[in-house]
Each structure stands twice: as C-alpha cells, then as structure tokens.
PDB file of N, CA, C and O in Angstrom:
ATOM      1  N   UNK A   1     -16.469 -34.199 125.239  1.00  0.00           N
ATOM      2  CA  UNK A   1     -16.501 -34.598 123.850  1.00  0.00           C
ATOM      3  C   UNK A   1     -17.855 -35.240 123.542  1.00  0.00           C
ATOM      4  O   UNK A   1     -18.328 -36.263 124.035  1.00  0.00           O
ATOM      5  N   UNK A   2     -18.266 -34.600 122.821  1.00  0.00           N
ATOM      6  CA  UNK A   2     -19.362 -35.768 122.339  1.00  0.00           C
ATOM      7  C   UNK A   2     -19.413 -35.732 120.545  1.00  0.00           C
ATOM      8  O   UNK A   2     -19.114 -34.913 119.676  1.00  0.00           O
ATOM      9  N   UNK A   3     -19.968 -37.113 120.591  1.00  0.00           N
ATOM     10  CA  UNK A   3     -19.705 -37.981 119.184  1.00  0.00           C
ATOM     11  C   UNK A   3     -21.558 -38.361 118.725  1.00  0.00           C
ATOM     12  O   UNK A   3     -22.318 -38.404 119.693  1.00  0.00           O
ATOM     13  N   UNK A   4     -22.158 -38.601 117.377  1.00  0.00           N
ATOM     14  CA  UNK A   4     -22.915 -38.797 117.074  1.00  0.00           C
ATOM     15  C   UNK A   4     -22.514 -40.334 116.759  1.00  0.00           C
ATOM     16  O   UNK A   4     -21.343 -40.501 116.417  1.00  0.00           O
ATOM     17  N   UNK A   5     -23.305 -41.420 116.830  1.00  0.00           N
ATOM     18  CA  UNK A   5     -22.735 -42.882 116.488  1.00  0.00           C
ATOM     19  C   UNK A   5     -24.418 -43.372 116.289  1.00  0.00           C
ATOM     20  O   UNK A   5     -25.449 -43.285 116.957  1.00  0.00           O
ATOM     21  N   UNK A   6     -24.073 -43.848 115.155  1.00  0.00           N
ATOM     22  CA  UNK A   6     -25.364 -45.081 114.424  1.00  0.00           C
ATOM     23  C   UNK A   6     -25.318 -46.189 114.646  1.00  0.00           C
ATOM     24  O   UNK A   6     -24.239 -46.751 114.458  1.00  0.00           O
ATOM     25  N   UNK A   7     -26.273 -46.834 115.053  1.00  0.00           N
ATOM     26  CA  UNK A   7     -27.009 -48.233 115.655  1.00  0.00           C
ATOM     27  C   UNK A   7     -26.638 -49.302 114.098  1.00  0.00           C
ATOM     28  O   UNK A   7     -27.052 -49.070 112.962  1.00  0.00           O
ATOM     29  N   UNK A   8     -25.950 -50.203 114.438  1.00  0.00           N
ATOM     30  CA  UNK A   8     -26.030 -51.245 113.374  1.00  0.00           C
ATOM     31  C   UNK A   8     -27.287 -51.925 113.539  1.00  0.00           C
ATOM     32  O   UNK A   8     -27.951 -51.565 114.511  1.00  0.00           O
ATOM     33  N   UNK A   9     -27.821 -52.951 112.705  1.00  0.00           N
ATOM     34  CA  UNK A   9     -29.049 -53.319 112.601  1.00  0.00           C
ATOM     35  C   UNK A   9     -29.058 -54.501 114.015  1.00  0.00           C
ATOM     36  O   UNK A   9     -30.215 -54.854 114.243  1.00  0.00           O
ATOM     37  N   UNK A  10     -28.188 -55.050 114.817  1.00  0.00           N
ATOM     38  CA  UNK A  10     -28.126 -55.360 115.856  1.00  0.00           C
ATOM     39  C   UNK A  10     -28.464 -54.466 116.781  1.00  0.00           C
ATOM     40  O   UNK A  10     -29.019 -54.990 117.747  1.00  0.00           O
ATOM     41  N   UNK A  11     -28.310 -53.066 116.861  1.00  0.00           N
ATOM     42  CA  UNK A  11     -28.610 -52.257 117.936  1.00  0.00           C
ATOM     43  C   UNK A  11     -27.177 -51.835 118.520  1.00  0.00           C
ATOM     44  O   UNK A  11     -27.034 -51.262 119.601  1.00  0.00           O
ATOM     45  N   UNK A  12     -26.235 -52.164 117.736  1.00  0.00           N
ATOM     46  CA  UNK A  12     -24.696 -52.280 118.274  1.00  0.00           C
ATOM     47  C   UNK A  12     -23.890 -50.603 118.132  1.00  0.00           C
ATOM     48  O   UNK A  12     -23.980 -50.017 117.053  1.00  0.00           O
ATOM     49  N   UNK A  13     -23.369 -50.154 118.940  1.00  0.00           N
ATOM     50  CA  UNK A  13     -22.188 -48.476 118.464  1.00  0.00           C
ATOM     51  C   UNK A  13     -21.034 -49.442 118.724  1.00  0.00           C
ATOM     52  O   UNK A  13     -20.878 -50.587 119.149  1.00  0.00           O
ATOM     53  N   UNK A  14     -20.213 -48.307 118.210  1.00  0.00           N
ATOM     54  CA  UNK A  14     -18.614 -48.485 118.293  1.00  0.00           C
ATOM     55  C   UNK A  14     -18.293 -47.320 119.320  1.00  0.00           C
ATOM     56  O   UNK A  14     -18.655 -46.143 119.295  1.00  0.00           O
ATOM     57  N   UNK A  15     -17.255 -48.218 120.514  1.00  0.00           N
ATOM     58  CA  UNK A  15     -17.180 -47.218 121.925  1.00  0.00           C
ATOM     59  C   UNK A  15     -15.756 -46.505 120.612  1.00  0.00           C
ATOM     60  O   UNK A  15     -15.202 -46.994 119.627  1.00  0.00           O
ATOM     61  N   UNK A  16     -15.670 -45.233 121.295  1.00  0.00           N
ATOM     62  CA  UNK A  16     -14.463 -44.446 120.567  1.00  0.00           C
ATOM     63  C   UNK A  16     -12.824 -44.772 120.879  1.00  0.00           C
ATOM     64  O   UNK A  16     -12.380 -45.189 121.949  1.00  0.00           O
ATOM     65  N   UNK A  17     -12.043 -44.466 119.644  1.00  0.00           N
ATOM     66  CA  UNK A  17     -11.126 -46.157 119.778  1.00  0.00           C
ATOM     67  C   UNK A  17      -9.806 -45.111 121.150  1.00  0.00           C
ATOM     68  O   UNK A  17      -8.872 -45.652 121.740  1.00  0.00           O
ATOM     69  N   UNK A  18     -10.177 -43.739 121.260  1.00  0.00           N
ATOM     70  CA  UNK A  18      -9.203 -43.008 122.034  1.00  0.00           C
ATOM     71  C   UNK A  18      -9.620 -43.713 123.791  1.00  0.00           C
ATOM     72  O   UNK A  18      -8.872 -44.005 124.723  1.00  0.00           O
ATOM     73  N   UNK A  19     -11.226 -43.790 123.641  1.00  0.00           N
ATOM     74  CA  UNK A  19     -11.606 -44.330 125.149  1.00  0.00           C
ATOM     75  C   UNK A  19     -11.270 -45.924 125.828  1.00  0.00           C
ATOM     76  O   UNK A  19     -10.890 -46.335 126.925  1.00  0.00           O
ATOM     77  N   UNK A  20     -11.616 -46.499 124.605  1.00  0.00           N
ATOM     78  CA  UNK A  20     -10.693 -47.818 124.130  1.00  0.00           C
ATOM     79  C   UNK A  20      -9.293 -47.772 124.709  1.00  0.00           C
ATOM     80  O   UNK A  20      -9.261 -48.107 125.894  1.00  0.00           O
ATOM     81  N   UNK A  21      -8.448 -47.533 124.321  1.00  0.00           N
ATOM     82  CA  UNK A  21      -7.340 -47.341 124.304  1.00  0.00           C
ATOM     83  C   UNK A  21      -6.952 -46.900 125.730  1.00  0.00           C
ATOM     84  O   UNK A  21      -6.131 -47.543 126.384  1.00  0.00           O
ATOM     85  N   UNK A  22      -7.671 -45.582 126.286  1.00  0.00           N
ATOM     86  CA  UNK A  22      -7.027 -45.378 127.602  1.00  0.00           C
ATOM     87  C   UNK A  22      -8.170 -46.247 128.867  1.00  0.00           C
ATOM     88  O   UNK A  22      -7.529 -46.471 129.894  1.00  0.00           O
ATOM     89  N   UNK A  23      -9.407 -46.658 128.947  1.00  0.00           N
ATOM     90  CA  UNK A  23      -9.651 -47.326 129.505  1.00  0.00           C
ATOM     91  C   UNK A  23     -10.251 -49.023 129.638  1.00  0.00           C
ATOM     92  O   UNK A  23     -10.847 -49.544 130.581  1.00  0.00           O
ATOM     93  N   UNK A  24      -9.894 -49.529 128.503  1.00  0.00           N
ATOM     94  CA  UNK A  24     -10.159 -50.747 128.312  1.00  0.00           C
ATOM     95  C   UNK A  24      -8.869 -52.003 128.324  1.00  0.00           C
ATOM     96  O   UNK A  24      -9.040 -53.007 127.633  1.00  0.00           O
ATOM     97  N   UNK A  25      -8.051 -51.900 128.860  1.00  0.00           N
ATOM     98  CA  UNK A  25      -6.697 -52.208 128.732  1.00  0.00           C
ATOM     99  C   UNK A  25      -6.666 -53.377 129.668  1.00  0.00           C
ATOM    100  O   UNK A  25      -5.838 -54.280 129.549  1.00  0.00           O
ATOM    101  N   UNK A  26      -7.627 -53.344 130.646  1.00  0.00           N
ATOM    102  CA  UNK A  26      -7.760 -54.491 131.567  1.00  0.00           C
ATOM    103  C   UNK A  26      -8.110 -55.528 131.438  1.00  0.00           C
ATOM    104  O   UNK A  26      -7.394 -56.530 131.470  1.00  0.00           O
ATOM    105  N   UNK A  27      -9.921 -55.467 131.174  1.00  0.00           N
ATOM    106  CA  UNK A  27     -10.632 -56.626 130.673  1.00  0.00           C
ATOM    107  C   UNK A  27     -11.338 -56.978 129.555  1.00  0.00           C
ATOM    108  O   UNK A  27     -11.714 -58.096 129.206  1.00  0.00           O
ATOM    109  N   UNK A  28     -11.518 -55.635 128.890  1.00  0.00           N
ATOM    110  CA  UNK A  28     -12.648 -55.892 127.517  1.00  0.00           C
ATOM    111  C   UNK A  28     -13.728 -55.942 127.713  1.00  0.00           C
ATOM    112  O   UNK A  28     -14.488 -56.110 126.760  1.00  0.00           O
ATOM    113  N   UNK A  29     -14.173 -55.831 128.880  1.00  0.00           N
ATOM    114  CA  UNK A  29     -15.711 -56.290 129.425  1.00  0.00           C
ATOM    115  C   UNK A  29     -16.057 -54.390 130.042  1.00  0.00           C
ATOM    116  O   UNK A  29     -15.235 -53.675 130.615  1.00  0.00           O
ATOM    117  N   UNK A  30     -17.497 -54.021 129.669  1.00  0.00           N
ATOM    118  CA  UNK A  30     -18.356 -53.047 130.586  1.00  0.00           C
ATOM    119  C   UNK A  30     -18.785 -53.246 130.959  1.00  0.00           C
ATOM    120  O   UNK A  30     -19.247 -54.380 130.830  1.00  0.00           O
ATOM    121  N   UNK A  31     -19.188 -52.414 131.897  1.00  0.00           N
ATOM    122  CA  UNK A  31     -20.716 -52.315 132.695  1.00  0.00           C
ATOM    123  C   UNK A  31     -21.653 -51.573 132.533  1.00  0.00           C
ATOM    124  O   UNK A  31     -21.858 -50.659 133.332  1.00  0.00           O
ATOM    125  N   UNK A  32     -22.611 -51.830 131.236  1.00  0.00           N
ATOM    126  CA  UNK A  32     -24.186 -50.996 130.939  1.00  0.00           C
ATOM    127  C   UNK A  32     -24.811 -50.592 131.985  1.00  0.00           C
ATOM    128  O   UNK A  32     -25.092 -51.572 132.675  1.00  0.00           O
ATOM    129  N   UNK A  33     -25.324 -49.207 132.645  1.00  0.00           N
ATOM    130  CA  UNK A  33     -25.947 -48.885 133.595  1.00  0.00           C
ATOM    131  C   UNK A  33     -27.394 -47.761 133.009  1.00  0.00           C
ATOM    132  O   UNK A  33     -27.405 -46.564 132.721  1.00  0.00           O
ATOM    133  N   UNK A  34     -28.372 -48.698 133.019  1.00  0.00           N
ATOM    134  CA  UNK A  34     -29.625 -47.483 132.634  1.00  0.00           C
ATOM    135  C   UNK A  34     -29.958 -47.163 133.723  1.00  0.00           C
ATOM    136  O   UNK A  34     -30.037 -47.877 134.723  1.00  0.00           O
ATOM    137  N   UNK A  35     -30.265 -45.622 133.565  1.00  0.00           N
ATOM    138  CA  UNK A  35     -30.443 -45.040 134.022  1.00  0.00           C
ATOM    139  C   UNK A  35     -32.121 -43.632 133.207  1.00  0.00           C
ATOM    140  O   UNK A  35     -32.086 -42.612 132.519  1.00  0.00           O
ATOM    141  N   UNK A  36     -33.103 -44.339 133.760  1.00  0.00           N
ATOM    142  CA  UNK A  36     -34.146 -43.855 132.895  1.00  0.00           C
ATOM    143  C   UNK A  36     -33.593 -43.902 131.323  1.00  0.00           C
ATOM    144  O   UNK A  36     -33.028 -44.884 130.842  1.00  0.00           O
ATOM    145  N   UNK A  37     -33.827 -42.811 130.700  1.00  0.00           N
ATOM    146  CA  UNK A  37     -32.811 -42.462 129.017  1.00  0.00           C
ATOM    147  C   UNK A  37     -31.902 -42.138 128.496  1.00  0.00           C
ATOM    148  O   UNK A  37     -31.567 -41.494 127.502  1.00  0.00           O
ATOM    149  N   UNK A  38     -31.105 -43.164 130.039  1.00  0.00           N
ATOM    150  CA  UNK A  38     -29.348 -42.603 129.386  1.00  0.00           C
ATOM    151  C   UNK A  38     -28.669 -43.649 129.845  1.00  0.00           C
ATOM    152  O   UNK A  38     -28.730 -43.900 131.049  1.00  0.00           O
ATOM    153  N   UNK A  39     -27.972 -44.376 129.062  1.00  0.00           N
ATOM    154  CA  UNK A  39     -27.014 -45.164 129.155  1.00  0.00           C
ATOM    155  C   UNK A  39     -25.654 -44.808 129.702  1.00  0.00           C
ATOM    156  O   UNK A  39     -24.858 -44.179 129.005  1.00  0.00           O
ATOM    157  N   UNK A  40     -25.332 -45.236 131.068  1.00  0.00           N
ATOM    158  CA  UNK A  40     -23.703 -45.017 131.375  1.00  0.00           C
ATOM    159  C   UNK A  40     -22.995 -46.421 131.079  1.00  0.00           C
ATOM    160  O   UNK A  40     -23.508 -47.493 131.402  1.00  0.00           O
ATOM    161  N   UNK A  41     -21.805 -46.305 130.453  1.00  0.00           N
ATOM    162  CA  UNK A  41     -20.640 -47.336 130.481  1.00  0.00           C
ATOM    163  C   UNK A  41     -19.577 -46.944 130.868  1.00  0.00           C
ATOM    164  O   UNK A  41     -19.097 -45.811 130.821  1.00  0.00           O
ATOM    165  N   UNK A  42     -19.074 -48.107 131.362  1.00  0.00           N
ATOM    166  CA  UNK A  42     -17.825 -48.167 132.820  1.00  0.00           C
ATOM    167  C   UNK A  42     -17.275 -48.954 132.062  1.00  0.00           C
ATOM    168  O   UNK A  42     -17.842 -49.443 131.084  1.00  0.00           O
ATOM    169  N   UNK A  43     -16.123 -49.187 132.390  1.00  0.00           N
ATOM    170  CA  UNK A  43     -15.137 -50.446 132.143  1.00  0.00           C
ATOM    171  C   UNK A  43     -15.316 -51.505 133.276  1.00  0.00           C
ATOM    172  O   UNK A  43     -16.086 -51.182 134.181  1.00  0.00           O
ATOM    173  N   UNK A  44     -14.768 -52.611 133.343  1.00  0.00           N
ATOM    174  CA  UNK A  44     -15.118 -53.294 134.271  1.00  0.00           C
ATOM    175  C   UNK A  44     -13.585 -53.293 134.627  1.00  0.00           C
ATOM    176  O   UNK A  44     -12.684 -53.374 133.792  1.00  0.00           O
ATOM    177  N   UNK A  45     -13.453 -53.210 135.718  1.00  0.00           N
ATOM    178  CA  UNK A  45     -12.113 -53.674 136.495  1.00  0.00           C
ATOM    179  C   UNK A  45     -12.183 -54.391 137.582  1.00  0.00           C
ATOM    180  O   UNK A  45     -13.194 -54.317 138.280  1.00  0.00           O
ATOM    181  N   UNK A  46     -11.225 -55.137 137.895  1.00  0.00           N
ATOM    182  CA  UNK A  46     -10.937 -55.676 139.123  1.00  0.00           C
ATOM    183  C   UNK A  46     -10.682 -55.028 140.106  1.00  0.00           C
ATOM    184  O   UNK A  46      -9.808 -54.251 139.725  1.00  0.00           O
ATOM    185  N   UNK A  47     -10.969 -54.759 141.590  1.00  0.00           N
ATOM    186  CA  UNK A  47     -10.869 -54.359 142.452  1.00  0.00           C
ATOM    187  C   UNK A  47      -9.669 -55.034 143.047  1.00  0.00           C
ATOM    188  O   UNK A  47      -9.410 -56.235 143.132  1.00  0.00           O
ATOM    189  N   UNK A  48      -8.997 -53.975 143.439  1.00  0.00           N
ATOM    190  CA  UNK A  48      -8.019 -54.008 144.410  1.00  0.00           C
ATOM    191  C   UNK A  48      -8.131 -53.999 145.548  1.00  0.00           C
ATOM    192  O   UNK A  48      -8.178 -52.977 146.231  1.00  0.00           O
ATOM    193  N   UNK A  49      -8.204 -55.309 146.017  1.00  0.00           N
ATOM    194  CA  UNK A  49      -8.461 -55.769 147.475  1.00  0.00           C
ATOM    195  C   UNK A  49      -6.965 -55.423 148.488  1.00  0.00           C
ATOM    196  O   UNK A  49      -7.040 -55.287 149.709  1.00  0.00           O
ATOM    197  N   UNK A  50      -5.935 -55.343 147.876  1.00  0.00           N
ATOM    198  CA  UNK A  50      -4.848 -55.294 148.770  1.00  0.00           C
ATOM    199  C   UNK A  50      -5.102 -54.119 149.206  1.00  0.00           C
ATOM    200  O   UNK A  50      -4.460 -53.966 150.245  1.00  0.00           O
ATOM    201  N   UNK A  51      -5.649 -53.288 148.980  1.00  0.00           N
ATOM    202  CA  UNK A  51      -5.765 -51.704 149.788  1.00  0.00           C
ATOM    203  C   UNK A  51      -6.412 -52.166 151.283  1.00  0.00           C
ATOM    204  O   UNK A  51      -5.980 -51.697 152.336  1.00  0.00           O
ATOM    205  N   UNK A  52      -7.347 -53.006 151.234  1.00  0.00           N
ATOM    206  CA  UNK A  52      -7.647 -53.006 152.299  1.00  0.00           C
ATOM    207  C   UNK A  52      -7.053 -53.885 153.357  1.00  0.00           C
ATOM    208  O   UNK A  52      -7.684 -54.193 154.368  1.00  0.00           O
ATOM    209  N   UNK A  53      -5.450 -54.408 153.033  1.00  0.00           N
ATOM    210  CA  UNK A  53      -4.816 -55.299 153.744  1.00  0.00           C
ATOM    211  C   UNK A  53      -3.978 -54.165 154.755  1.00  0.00           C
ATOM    212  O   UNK A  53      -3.312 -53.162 154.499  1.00  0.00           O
ATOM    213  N   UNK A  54      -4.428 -54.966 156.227  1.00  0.00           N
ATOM    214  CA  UNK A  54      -3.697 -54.146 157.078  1.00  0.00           C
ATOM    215  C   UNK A  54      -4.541 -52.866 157.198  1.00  0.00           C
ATOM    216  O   UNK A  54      -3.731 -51.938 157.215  1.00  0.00           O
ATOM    217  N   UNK A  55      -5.821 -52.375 157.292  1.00  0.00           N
ATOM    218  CA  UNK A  55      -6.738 -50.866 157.403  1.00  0.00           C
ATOM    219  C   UNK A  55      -7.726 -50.875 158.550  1.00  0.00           C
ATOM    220  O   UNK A  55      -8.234 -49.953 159.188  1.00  0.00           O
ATOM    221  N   UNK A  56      -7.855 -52.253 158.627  1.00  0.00           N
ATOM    222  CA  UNK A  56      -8.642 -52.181 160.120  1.00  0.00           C
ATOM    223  C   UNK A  56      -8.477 -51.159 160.897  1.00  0.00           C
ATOM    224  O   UNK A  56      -7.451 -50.872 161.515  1.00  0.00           O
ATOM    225  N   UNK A  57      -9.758 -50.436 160.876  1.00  0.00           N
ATOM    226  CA  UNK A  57      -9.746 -49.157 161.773  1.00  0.00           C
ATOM    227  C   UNK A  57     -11.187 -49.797 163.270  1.00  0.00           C
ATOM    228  O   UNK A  57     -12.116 -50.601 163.193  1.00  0.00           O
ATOM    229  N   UNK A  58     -10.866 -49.261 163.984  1.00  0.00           N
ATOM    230  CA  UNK A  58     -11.388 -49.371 165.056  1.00  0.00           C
ATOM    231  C   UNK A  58     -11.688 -48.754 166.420  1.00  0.00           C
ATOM    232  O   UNK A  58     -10.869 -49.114 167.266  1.00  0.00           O
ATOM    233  N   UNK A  59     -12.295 -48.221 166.710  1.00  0.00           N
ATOM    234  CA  UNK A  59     -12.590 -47.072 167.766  1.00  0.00           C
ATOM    235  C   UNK A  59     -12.607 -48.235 169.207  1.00  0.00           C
ATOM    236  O   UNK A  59     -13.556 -48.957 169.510  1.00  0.00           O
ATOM    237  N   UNK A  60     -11.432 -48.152 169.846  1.00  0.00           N
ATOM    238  CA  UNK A  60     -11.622 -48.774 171.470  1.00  0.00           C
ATOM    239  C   UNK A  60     -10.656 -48.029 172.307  1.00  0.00           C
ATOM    240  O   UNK A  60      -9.976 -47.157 171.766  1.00  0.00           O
ATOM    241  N   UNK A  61     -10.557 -48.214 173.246  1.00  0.00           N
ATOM    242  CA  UNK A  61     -10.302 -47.981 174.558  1.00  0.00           C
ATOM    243  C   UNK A  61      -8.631 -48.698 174.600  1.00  0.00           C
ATOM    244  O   UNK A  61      -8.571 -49.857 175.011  1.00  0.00           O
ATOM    245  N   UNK A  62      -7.251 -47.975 174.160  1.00  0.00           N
ATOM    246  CA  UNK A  62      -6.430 -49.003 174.565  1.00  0.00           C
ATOM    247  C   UNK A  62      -6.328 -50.001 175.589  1.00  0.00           C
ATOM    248  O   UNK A  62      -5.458 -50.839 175.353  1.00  0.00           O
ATOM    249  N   UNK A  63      -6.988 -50.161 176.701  1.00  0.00           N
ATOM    250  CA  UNK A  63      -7.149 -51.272 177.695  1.00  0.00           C
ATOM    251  C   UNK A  63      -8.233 -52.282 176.888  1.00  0.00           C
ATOM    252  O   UNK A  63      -8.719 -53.203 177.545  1.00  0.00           O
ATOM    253  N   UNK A  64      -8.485 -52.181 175.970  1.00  0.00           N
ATOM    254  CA  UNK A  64      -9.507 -53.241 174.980  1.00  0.00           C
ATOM    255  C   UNK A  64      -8.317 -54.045 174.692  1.00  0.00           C
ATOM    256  O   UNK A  64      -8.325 -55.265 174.856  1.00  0.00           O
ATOM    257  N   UNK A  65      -7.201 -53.343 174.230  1.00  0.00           N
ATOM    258  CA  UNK A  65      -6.212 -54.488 173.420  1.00  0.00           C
ATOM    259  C   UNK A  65      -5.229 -55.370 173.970  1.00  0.00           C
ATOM    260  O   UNK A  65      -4.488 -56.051 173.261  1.00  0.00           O
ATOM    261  N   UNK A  66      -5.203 -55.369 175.589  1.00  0.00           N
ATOM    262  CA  UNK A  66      -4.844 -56.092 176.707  1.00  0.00           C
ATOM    263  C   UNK A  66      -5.395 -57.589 176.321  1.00  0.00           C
ATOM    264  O   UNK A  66      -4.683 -58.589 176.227  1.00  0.00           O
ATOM    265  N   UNK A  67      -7.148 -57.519 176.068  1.00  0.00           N
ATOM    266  CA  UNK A  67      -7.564 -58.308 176.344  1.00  0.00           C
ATOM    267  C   UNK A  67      -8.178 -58.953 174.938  1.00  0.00           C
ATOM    268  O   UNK A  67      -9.233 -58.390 174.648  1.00  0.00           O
ATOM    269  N   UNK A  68      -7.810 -59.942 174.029  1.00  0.00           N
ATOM    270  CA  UNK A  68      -8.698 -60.034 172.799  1.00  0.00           C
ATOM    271  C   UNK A  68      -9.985 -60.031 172.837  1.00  0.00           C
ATOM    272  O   UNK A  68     -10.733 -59.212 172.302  1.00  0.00           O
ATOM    273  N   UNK A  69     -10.307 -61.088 173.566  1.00  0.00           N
ATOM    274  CA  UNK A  69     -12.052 -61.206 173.963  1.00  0.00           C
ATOM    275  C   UNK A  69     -12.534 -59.614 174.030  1.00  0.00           C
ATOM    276  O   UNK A  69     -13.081 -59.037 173.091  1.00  0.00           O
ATOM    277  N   UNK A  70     -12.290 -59.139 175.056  1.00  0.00           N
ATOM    278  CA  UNK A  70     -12.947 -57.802 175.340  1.00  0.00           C
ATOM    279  C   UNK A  70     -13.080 -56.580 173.561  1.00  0.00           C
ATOM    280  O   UNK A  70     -14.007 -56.035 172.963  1.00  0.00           O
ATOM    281  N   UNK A  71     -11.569 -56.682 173.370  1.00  0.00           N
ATOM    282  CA  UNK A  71     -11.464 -56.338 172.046  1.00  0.00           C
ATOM    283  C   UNK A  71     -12.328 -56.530 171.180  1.00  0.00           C
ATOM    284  O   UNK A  71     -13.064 -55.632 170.771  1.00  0.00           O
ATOM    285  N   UNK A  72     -12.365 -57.766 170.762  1.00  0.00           N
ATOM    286  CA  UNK A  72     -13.450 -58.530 170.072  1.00  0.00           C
ATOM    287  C   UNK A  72     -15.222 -58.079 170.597  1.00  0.00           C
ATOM    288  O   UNK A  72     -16.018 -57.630 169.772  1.00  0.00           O
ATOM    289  N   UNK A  73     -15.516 -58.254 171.759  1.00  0.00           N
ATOM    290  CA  UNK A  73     -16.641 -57.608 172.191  1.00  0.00           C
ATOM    291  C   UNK A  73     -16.936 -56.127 171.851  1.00  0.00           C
ATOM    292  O   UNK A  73     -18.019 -55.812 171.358  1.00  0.00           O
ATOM    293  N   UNK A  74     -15.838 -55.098 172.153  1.00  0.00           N
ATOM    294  CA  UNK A  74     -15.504 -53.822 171.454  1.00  0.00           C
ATOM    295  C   UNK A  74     -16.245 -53.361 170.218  1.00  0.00           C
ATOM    296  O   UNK A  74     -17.002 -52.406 170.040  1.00  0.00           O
ATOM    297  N   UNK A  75     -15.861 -54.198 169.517  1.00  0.00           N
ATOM    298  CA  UNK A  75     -15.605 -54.587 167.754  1.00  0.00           C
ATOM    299  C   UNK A  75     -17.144 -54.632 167.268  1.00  0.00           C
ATOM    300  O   UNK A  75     -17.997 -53.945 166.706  1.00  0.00           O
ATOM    301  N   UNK A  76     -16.963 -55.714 167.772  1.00  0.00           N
ATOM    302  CA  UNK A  76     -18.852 -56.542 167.403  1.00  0.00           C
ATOM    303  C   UNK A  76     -19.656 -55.438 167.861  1.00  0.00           C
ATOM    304  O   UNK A  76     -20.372 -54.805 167.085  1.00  0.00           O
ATOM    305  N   UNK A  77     -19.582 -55.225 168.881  1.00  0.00           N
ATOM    306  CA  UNK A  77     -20.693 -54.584 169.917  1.00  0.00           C
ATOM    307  C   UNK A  77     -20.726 -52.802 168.508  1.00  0.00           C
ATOM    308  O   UNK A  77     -21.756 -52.494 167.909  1.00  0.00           O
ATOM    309  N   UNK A  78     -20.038 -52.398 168.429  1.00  0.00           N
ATOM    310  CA  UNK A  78     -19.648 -50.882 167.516  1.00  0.00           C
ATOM    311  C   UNK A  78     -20.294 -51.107 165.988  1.00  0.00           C
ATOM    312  O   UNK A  78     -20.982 -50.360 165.293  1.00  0.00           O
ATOM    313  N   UNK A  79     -19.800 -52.399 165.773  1.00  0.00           N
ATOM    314  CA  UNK A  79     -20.299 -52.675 164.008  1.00  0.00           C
ATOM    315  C   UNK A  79     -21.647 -53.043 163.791  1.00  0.00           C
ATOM    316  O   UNK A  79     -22.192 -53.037 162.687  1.00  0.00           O
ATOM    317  N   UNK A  80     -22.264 -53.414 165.037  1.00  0.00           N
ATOM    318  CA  UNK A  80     -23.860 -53.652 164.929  1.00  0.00           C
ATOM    319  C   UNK A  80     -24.944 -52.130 165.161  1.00  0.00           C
ATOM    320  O   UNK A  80     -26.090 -51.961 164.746  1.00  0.00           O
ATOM    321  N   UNK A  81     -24.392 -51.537 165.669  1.00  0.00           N
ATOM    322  CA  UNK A  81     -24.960 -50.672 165.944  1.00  0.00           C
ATOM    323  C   UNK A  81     -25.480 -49.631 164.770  1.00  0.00           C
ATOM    324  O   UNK A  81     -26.134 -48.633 165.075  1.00  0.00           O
TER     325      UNK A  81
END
C-alpha cells in the first residue's frame, strides 16, 4: 500500500489509522530508523524475555554434567571463543 501524506508545518504525518490500529496497541511509542533517504518506523514493543526462560543450549560432553565446575569450565571456555 502506499499513501501520499503532507508535512504539517511542524514536519509532522499522520501514521495510517488501519496501521494504528493493528500495530500500535502496545505502547504508542516508535522507533524512527534513517536509513540514508528513507525513513523506517517500527512500533516499539516490549520484548519477551520469558522465551528465553529455560533455553540454555550448550554443547558438552555428558560427563561435564557429573561435575558443575567442569561444566561451568565447558561453558566459559565455548562462549569465549
């Protein structure tokens, strides 16, 4: 879809009230992103941190999980790399 929209003497558009409606429902707040001569807007949302409850993924050796320490060494030693 695209829409033609005029600058009030602030420099201000009106976002379209259908986009409004299906993505502004959260906060009321965007996120302006220039990009050279084009403006992107996002909605701003909150991130959903519970997704990452319980996802710990981790590449070891089941004899790692015998031992926490070693585990832990596992861990560290993989994520620095």
């Amino acid at each position: 879809m695209v829409e033609v929209k005029k600058l009030d003497a602030q420099g201000r558009i009106s976002l379209p009230a259908r986009w409004r409606n299906k993505r502004m429902h959260e906060s009321g707040e965007v996120i302006v992103i220039e990009k050279g001569d084009t403006l992107l807007v996002k909605p701003k949302v909150k991130p959903d941190l519970s997704r990452h409850f319980d996802s710990v993924e981790i590449d070891a050796d089941p004899e790692d999980f015998a031992d926490y320490s070693r585990l832990k060494k596992t861990a560290l030693g993989r994520r620095s790399k």
